[in-house]
Backbone as CSV, one residue per row, in Angstrom:
resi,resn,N_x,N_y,N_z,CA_x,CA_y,CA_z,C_x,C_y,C_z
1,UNK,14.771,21.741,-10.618,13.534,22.430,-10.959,12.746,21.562,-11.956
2,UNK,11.539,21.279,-11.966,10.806,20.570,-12.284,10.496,21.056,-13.727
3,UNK,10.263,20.796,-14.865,10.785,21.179,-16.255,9.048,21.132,-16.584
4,UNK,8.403,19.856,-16.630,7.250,19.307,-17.487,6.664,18.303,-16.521
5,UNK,5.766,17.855,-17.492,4.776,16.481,-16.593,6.038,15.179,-16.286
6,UNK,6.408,14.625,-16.949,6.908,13.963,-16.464,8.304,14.358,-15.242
7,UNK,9.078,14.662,-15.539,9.933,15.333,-13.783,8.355,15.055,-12.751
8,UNK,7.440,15.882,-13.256,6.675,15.685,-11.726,6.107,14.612,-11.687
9,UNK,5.472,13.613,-12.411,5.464,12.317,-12.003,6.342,11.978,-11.236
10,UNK,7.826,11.970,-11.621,8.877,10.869,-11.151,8.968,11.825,-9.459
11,UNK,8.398,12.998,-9.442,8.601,13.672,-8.214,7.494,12.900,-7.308
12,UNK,6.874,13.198,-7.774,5.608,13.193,-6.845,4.876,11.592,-6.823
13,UNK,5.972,10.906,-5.961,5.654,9.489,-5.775,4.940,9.343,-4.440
14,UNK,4.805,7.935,-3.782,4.611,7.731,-2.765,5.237,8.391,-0.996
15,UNK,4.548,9.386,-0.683,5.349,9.830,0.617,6.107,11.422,0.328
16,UNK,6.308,11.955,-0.973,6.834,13.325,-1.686,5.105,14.171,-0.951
17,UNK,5.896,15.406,-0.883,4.883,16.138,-0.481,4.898,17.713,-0.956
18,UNK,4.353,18.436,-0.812,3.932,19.371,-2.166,2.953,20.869,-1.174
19,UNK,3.337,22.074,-1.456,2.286,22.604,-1.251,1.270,23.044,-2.398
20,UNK,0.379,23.209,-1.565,-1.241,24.130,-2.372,-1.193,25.507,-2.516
21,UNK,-0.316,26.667,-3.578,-0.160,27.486,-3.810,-1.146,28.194,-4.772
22,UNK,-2.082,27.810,-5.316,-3.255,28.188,-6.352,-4.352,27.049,-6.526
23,UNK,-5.380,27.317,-6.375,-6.558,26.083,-6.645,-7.605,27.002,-7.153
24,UNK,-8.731,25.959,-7.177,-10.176,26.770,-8.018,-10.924,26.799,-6.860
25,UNK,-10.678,26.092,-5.553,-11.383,26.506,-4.223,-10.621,27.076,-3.513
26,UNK,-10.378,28.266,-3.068,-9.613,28.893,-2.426,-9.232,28.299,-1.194
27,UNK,-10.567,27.681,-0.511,-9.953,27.266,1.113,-9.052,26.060,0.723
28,UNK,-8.510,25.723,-0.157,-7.690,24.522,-0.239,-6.112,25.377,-0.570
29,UNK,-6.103,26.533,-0.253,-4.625,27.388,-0.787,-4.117,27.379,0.491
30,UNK,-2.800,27.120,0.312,-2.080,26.610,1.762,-2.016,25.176,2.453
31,UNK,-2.492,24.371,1.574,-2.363,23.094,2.534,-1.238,22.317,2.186
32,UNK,-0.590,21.568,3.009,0.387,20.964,2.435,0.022,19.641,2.431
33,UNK,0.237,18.941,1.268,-0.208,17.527,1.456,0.768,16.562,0.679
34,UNK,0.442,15.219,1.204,1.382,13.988,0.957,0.677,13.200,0.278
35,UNK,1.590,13.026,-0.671,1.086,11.963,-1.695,0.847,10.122,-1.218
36,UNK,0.203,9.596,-0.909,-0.289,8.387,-0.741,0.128,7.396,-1.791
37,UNK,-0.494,7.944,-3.386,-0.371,6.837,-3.927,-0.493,7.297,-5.391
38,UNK,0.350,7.151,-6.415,0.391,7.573,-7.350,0.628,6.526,-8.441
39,UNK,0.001,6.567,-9.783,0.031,5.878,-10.786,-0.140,6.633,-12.048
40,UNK,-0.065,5.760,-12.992,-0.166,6.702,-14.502,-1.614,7.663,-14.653
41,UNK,-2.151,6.936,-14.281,-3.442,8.223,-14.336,-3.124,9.194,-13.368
42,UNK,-2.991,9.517,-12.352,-3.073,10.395,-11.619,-2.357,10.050,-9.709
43,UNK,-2.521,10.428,-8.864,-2.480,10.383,-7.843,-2.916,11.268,-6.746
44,UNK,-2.826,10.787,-5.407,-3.647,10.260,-4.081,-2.942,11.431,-3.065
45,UNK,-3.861,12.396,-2.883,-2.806,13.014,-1.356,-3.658,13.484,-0.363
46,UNK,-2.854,13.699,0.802,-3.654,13.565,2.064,-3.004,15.163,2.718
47,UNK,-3.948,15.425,4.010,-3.001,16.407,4.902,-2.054,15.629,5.572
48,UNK,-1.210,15.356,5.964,-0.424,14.944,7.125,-0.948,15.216,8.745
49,UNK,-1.226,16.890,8.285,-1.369,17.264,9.685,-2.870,17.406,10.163
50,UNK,-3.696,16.861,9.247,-4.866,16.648,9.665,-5.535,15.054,9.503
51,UNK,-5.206,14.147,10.271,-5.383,12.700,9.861,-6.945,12.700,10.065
52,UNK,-7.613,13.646,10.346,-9.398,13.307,10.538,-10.396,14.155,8.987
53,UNK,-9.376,14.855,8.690,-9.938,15.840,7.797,-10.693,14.939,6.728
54,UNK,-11.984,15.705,5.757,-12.530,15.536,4.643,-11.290,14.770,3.518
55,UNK,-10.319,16.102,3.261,-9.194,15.550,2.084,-8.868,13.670,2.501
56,UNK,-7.974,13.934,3.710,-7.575,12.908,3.894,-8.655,11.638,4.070
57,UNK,-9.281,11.905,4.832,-10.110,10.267,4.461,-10.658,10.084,3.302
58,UNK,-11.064,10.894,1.946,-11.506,10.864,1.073,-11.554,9.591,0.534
59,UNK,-11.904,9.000,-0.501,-11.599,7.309,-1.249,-11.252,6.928,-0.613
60,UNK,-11.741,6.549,0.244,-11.067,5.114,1.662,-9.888,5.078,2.001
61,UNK,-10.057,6.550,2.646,-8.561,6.807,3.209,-7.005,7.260,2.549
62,UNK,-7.402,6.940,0.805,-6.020,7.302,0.371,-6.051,8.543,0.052
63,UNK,-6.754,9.763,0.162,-6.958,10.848,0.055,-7.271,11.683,-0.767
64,UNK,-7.392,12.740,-1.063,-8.391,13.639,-2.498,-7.514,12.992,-3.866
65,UNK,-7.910,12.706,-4.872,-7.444,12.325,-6.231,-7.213,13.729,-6.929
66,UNK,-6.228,13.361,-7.930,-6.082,14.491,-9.160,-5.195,14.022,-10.205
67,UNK,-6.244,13.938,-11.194,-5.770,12.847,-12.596,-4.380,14.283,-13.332
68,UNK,-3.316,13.421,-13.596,-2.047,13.963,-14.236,-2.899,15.044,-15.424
69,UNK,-3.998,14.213,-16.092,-4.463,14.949,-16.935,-3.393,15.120,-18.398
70,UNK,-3.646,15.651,-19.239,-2.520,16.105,-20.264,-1.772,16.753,-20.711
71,UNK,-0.357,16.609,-20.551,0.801,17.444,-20.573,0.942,18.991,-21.024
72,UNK,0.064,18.864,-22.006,-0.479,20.626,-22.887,-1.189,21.189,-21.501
73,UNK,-1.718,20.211,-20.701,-2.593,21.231,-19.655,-1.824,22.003,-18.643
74,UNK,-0.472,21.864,-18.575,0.217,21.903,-17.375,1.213,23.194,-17.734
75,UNK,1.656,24.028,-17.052,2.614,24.753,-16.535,3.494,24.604,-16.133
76,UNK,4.972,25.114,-16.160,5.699,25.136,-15.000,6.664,26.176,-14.921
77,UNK,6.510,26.773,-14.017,7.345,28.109,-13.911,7.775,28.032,-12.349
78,UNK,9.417,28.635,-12.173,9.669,28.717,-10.896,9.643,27.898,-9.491
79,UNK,9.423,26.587,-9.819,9.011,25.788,-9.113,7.615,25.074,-8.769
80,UNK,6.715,26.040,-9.950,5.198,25.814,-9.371,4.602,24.903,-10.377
81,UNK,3.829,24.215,-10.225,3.571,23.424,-11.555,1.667,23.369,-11.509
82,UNK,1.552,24.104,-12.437,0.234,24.383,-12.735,-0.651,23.977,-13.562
83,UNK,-1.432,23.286,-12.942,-2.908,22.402,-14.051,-4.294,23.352,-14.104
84,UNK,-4.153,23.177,-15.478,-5.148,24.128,-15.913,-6.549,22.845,-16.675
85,UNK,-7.468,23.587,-16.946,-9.090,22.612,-17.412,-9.189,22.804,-18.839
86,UNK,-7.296,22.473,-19.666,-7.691,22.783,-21.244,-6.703,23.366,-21.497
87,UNK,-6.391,23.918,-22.835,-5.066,24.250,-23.106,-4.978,25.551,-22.928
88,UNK,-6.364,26.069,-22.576,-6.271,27.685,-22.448,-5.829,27.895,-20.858
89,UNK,-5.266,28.351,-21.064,-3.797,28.522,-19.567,-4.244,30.159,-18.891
90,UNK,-5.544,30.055,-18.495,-5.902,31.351,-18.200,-6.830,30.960,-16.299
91,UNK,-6.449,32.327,-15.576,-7.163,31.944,-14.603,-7.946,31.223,-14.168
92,UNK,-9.501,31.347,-15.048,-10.516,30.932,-15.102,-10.400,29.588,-15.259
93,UNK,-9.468,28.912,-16.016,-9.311,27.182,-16.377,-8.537,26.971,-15.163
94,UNK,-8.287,27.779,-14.642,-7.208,26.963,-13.144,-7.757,25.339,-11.861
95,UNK,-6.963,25.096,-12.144,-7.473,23.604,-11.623,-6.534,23.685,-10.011
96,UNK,-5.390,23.369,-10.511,-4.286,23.361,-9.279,-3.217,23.912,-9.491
97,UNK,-2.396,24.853,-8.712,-1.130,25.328,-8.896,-0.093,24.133,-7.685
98,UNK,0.663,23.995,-7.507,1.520,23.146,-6.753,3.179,23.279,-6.533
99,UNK,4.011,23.209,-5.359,5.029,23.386,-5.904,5.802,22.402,-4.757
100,UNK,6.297,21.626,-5.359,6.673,20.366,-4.762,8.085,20.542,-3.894
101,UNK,7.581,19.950,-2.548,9.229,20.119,-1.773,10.120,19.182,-1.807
């Protein structure tokens, strides 16, 4: 079970894949996507099962971005690991919920 930011760095490398269990755009709840390409700032994921989609071709193909951001911003409960827009950990700041397979 994924503890803090770092566990999910070391999770969520190249080819690890993750679902979309909470976002701030709803039509993005449910997608499952694969990480492309990940580094200290942040990382790269795609649909798998949609190789034509918006997400996935996004930045020349390596797919929608989402900066790690800072450790105070993050959640993790139950498997889900949740980025919030600030330390206030309330709906309204919800960025991404995630819960990595």
């Amino acid at each position: 079970m994924i503890a803090n930011l770092s566990q999910l760095k070391k999770k969520l490398t190249e080819g690890a894949e993750f679902d979309v269990v909470a976002h701030c755009r709803p039509e993005v709840v449910g997608e499952r996507r694969r990480v492309n390409y990940a580094n200290t700032v942040g990382f790269y994921s795609a649909i798998p099962s949609e190789p034509d989609s918006k997400t996935t071709k996004a930045n020349g193909g390596k797919g929608s971005f989402l900066d790690w951001g800072k450790a105070a911003f993050w959640e993790f409960n139950d498997g889900v690991c949740t980025l919030y827009n600030g330390i206030n950990k309330n709906p309204e700041n919800l960025v991404i919920a995630i819960k990595p397979l």
